[in-house]
MDAnalysis code that builds the backbone (N, CA, C; Angstrom):
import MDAnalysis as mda
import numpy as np

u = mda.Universe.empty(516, n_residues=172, atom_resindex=np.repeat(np.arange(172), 3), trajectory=True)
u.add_TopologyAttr("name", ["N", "CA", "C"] * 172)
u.add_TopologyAttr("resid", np.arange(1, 173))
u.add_TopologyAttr("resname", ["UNK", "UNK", "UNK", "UNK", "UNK", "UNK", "UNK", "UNK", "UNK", "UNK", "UNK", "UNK", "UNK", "UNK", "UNK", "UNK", "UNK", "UNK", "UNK", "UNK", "UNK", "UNK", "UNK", "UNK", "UNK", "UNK", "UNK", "UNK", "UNK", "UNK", "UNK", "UNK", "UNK", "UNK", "UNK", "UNK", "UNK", "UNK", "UNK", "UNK", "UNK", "UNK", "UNK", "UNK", "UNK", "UNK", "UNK", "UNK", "UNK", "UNK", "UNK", "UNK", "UNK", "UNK", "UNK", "UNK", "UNK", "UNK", "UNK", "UNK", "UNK", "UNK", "UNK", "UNK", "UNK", "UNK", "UNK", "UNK", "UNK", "UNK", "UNK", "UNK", "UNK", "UNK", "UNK", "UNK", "UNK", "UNK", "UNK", "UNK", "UNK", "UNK", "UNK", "UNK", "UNK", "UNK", "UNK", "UNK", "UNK", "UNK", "UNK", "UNK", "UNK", "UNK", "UNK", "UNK", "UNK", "UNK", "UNK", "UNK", "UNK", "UNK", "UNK", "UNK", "UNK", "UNK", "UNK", "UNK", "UNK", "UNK", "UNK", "UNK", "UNK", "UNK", "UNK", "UNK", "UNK", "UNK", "UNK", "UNK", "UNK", "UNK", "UNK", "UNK", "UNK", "UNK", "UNK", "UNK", "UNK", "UNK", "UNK", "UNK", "UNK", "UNK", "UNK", "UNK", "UNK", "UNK", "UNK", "UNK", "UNK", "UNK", "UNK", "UNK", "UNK", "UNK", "UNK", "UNK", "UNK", "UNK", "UNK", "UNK", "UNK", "UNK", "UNK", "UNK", "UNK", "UNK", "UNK", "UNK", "UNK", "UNK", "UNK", "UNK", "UNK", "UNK", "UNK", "UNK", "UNK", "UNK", "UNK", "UNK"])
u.atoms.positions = np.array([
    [25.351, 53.324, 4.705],
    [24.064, 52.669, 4.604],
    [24.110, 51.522, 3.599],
    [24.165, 51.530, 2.254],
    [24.604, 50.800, 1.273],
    [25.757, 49.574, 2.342],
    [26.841, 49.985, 2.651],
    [27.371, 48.994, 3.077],
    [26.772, 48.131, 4.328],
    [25.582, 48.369, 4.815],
    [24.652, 47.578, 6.037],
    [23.973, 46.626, 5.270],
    [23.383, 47.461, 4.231],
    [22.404, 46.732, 3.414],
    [23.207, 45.747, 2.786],
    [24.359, 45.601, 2.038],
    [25.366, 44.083, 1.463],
    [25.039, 43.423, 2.396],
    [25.868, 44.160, 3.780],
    [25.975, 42.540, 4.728],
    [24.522, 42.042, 5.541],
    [23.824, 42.850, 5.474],
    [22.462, 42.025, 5.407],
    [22.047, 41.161, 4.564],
    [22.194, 41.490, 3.278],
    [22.133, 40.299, 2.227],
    [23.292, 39.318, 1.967],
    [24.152, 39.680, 2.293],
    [24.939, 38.614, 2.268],
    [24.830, 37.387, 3.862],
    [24.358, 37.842, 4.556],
    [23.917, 37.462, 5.658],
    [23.138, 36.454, 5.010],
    [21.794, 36.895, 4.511],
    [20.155, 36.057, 4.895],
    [20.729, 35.411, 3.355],
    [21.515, 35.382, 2.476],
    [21.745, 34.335, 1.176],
    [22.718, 33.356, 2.080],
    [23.529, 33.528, 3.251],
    [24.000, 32.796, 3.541],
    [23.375, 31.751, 4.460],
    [22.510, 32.369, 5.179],
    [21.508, 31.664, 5.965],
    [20.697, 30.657, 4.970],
    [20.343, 31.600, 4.083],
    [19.361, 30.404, 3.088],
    [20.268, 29.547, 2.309],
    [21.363, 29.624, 1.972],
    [21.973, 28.550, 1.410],
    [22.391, 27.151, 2.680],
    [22.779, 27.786, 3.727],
    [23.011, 26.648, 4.987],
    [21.677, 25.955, 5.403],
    [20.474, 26.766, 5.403],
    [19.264, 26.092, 5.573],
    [18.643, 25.313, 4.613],
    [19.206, 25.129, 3.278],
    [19.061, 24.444, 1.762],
    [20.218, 22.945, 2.107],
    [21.574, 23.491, 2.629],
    [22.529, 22.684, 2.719],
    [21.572, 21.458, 4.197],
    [21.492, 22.013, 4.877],
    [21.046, 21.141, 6.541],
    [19.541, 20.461, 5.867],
    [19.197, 20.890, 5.736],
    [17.362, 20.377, 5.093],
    [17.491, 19.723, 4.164],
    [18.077, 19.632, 3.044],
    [17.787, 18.696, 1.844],
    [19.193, 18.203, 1.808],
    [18.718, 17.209, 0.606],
    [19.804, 16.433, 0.027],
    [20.498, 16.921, -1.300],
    [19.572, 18.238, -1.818],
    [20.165, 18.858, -2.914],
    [21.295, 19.507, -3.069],
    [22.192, 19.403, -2.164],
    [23.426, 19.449, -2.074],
    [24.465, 18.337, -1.904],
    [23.973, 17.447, -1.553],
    [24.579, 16.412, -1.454],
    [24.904, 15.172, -2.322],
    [25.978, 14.588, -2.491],
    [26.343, 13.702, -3.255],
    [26.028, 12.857, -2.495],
    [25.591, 11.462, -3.670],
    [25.487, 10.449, -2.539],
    [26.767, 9.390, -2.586],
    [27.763, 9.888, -3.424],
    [29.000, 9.251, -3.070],
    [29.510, 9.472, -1.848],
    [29.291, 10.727, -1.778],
    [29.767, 10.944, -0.452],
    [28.921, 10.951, 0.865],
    [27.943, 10.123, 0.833],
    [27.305, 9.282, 1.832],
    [28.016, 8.259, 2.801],
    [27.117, 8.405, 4.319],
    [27.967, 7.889, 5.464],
    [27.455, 6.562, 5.620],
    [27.614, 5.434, 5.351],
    [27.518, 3.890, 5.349],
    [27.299, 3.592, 6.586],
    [25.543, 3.554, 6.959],
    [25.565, 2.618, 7.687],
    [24.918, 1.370, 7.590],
    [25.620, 0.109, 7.843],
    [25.302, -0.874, 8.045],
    [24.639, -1.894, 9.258],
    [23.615, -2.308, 8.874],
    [22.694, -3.156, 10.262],
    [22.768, -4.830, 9.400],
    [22.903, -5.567, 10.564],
    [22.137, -6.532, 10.456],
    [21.003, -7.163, 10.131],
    [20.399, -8.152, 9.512],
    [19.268, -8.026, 8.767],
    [18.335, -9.682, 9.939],
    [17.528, -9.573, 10.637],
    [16.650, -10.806, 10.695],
    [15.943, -11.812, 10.003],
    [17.091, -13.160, 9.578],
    [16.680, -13.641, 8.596],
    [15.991, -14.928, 9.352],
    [14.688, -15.066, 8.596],
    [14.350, -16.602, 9.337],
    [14.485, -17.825, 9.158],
    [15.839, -17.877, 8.317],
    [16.219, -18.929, 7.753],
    [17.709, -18.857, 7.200],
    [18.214, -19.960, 7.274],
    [19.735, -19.871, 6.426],
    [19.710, -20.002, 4.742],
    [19.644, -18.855, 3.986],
    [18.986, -18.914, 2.928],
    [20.159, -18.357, 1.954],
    [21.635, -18.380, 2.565],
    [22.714, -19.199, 2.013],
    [22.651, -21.011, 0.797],
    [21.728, -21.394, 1.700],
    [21.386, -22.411, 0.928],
    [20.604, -22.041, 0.276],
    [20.700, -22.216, -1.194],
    [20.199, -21.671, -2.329],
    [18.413, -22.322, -2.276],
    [18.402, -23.920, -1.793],
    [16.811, -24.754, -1.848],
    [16.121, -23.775, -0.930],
    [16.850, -23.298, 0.170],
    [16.040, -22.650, 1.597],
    [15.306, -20.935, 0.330],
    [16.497, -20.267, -0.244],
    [16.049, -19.359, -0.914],
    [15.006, -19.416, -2.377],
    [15.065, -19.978, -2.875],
    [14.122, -20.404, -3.903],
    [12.834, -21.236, -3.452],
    [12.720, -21.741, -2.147],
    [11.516, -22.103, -1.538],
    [10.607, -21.065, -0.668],
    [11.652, -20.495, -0.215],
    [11.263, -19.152, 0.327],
    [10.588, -18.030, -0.227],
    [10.942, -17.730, -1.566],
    [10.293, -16.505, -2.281],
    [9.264, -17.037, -3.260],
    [8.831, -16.342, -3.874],
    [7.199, -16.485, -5.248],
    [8.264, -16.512, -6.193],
    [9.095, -15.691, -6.623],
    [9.559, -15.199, -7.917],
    [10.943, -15.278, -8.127],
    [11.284, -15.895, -9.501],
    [12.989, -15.967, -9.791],
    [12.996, -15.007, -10.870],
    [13.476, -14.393, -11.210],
    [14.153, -13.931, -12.745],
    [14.736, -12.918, -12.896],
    [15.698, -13.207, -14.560],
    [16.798, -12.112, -14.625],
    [15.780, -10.553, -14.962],
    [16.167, -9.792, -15.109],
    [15.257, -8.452, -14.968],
    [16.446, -7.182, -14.881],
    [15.765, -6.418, -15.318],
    [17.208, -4.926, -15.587],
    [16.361, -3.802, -15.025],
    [17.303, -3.159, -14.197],
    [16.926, -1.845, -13.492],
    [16.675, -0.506, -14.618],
    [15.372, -0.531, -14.388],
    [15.313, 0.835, -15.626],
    [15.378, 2.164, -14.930],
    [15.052, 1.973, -13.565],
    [15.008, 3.605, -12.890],
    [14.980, 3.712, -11.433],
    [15.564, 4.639, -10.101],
    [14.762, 4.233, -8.919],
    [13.365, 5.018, -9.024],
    [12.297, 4.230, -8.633],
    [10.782, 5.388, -8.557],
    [10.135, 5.493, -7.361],
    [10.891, 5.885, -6.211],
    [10.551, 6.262, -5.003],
    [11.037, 5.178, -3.344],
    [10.806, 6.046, -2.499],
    [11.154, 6.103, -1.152],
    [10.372, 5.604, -0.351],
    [9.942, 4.715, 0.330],
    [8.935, 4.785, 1.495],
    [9.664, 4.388, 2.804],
    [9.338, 4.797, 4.076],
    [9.891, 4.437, 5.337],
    [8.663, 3.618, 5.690],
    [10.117, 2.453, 6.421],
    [8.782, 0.897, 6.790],
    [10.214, 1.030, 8.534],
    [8.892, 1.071, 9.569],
    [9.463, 1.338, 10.487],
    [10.829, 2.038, 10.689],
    [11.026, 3.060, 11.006],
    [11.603, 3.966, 11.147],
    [12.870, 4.057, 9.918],
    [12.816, 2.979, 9.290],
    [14.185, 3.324, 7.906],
    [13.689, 3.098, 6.966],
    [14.378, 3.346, 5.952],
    [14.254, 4.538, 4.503],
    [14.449, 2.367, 3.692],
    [13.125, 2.684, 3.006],
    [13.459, 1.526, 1.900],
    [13.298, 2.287, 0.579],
    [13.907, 1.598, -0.772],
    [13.787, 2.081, -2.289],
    [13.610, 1.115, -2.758],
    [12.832, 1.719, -3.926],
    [11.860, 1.342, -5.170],
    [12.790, 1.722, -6.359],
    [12.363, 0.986, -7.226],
    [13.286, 0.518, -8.168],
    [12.369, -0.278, -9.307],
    [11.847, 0.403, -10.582],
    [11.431, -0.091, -12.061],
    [12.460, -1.174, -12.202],
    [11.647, -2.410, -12.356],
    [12.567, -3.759, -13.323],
    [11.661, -4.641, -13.826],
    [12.656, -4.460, -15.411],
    [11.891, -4.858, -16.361],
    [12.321, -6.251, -16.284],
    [11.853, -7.367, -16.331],
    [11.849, -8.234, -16.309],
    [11.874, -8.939, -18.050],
    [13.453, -9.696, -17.851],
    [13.775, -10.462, -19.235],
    [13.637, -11.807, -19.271],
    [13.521, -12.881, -18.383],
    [13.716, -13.845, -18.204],
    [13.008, -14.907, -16.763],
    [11.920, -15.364, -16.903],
    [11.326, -16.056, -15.554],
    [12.160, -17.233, -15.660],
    [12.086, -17.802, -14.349],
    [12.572, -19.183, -13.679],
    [11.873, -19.786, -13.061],
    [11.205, -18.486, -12.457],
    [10.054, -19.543, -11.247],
    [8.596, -18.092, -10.896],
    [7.877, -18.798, -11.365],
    [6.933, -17.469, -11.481],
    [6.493, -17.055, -12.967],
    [5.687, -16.106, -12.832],
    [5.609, -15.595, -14.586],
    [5.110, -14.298, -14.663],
    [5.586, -13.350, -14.490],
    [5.401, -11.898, -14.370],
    [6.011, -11.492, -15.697],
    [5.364, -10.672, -16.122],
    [5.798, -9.882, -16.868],
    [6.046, -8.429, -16.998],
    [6.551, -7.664, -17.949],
    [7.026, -6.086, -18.006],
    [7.417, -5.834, -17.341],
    [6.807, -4.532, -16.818],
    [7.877, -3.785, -15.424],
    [7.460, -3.821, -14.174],
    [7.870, -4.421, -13.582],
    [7.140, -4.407, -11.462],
    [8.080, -3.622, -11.109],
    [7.572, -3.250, -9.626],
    [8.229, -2.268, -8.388],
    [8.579, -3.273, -8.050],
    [10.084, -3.090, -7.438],
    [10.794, -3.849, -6.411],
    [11.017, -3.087, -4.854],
    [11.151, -3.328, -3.959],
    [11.279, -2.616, -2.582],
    [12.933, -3.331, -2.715],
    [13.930, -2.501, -2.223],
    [14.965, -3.056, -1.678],
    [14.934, -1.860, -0.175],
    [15.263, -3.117, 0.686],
    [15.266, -2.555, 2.001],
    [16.196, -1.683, 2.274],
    [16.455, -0.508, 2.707],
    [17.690, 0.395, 2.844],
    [17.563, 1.597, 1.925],
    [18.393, 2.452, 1.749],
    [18.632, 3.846, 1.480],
    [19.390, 4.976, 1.665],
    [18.728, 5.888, 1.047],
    [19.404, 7.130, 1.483],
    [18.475, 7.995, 2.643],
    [19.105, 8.781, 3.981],
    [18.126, 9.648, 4.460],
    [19.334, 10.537, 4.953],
    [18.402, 11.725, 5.347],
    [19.272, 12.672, 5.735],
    [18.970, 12.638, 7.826],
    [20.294, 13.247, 8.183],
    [19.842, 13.449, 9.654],
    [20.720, 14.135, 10.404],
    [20.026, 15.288, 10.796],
    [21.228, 16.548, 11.511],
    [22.317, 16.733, 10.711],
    [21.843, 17.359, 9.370],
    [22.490, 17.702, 7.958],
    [23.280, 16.626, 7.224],
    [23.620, 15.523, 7.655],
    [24.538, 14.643, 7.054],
    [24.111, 13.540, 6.164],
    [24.056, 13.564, 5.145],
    [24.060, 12.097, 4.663],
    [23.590, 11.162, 4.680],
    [23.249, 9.767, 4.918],
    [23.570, 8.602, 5.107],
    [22.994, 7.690, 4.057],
    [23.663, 6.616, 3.842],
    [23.367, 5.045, 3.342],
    [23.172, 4.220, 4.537],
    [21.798, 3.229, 4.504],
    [21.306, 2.560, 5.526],
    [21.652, 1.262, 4.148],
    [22.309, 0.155, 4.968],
    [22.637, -0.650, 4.176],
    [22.242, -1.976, 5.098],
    [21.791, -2.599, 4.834],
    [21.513, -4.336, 5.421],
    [22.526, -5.452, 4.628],
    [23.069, -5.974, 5.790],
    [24.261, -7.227, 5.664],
    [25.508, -6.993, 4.347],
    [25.302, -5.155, 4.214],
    [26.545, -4.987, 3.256],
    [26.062, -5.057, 1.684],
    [24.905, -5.073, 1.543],
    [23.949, -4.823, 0.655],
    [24.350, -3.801, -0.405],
    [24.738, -4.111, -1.756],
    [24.832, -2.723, -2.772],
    [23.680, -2.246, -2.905],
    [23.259, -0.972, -2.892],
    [21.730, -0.492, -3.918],
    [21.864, -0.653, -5.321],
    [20.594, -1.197, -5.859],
    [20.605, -1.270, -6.825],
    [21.074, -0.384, -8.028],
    [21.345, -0.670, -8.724],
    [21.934, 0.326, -10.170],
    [21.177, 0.338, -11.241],
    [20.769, 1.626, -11.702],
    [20.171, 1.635, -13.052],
    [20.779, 0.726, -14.325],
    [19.758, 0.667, -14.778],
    [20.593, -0.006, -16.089],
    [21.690, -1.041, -16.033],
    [21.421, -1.736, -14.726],
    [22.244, -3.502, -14.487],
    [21.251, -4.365, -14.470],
    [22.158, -5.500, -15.060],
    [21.065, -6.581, -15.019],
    [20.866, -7.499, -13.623],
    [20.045, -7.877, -13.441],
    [20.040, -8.815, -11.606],
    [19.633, -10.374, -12.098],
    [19.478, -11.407, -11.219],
    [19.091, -12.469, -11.006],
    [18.009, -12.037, -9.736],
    [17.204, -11.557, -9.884],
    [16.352, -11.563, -8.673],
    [15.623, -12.779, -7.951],
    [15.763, -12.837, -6.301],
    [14.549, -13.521, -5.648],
    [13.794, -12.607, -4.859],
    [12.209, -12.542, -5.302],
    [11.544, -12.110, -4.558],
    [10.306, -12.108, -4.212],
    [9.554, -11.985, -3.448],
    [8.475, -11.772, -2.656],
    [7.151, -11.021, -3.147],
    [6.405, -11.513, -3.201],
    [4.818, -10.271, -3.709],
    [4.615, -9.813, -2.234],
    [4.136, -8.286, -2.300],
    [3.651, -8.159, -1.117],
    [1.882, -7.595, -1.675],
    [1.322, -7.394, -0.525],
    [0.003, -7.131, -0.465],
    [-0.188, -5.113, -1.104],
    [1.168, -4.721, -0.868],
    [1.041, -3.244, -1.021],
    [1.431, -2.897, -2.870],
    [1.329, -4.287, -3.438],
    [1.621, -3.940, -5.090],
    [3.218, -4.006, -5.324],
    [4.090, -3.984, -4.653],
    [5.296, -4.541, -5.148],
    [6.262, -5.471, -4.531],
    [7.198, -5.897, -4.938],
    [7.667, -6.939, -5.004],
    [8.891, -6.806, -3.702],
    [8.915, -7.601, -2.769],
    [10.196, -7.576, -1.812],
    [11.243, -8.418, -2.236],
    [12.531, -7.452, -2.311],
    [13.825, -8.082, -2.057],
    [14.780, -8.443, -0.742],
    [14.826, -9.474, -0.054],
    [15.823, -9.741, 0.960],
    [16.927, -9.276, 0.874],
    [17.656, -8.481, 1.948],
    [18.965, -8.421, 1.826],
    [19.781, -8.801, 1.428],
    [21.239, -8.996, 0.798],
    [22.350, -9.958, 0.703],
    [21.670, -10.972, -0.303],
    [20.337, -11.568, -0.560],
    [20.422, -12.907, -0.998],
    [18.910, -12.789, -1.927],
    [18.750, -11.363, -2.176],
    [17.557, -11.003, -3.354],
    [17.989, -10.692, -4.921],
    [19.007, -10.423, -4.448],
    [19.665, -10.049, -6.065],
    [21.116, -10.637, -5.955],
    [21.622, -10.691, -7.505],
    [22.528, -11.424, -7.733],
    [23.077, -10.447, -9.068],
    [24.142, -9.379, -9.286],
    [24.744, -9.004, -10.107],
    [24.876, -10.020, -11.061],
    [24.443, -9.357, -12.298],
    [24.794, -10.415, -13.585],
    [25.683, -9.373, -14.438],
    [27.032, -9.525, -14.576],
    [28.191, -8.484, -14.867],
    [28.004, -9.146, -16.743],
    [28.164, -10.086, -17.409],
    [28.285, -10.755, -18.343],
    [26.899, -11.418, -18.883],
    [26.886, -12.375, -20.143],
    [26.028, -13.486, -20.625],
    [26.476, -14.788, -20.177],
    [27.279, -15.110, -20.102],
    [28.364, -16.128, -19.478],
    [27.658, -16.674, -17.608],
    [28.110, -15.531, -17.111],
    [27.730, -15.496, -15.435],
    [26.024, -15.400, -15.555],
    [25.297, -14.720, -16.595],
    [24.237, -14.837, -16.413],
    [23.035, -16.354, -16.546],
    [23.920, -16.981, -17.703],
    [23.734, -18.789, -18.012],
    [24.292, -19.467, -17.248],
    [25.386, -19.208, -16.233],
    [25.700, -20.135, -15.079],
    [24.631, -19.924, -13.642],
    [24.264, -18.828, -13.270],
    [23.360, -18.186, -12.383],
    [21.885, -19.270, -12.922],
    [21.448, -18.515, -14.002],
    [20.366, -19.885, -14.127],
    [20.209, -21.249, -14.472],
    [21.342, -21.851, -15.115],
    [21.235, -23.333, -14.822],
    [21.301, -23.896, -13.304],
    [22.764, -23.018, -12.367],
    [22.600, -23.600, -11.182],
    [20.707, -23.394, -10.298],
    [20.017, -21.830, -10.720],
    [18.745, -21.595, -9.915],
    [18.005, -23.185, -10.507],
    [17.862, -23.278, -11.550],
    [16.908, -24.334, -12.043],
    [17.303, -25.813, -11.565],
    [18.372, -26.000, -11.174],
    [19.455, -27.309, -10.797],
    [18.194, -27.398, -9.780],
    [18.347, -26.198, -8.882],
    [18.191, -26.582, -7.155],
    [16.581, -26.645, -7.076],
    [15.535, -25.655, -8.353],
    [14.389, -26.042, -8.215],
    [13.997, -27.387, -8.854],
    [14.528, -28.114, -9.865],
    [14.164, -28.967, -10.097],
    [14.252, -30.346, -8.550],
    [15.705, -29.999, -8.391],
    [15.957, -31.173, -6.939],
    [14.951, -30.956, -5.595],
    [14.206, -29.743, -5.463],
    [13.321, -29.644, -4.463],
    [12.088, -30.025, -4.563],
])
């Protein structure tokens, strides 16, 4: 009897740990997330730096203090992201705004995934960016794929990043 009763419990702890594993992400690393990448609809070639700085409300350097949530905007997973803002270029915001970066993490038929647009890093806590972006009507700020943020690794790369942004707004 005793030995029915183990493998019953060892049974339904195993069930509930696989139904913990398939359902959430609390098992999951997100290093070890499955990369997928889409294409992004851009309405403009915004490679050219005048096309991108005419295009958005807002320039400036700004540091990731935290991600603070998830929302799905047609069927994929976008993140939110605290940035404190150190430095305007074009615009004048201050403290901390929400940023939307398009893409994420979601789970689906237990696995993983990173939804990534045009090869897009997610943002990182505690890095500094060159941001371009967008006000939206819902209280925070949109980042474009590929061409919303700009890693600032140094002070060096970060004073070359804004003399060239200011070059191209002054010439427009």
């Amino acid at each position: 009897m005793k030995k029915w009763a183990i493998i019953i419990v060892l049974v339904l702890v195993g069930g509930g740990i696989f139904s913990i594993k398939y359902y959430t992400q609390l098992l999951d690393s997100k290093d070890s997330a499955i990369i997928v990448n889409k294409n992004y609809p851009f309405k403009d070639d915004y490679q050219d730096k005048r096309k991108l700085t005419d295009a958005v409300d807002n320039i400036f350097i700004g540091e990731v203090i935290r991600e603070v949530g998830n929302e799905e905007y047609t069927g994929n997973p976008n993140t939110q992201f605290l940035v404190r803002i150190t430095q305007n270029i074009k615009g004048a915001l201050l403290g901390d705004i929400t940023v939307n970066q398009e893409g994420g993490y979601y789970k689906e038929k237990g696995k993983l995934y990173l939804l990534s647009y045009e090869k897009s890093p997610m943002l990182k806590k505690d890095q500094m960016y060159l941001f371009f972006l967008t006000a939206t009507k819902k209280g925070y700020f949109e980042m474009m794929p590929k061409y919303g943020s700009i890693l600032l690794d140094n002070e060096n790369e970060k004073l070359k990043e804004i003399d060239e942004v200011r070059r191209v707004i002054e010439e427009n």
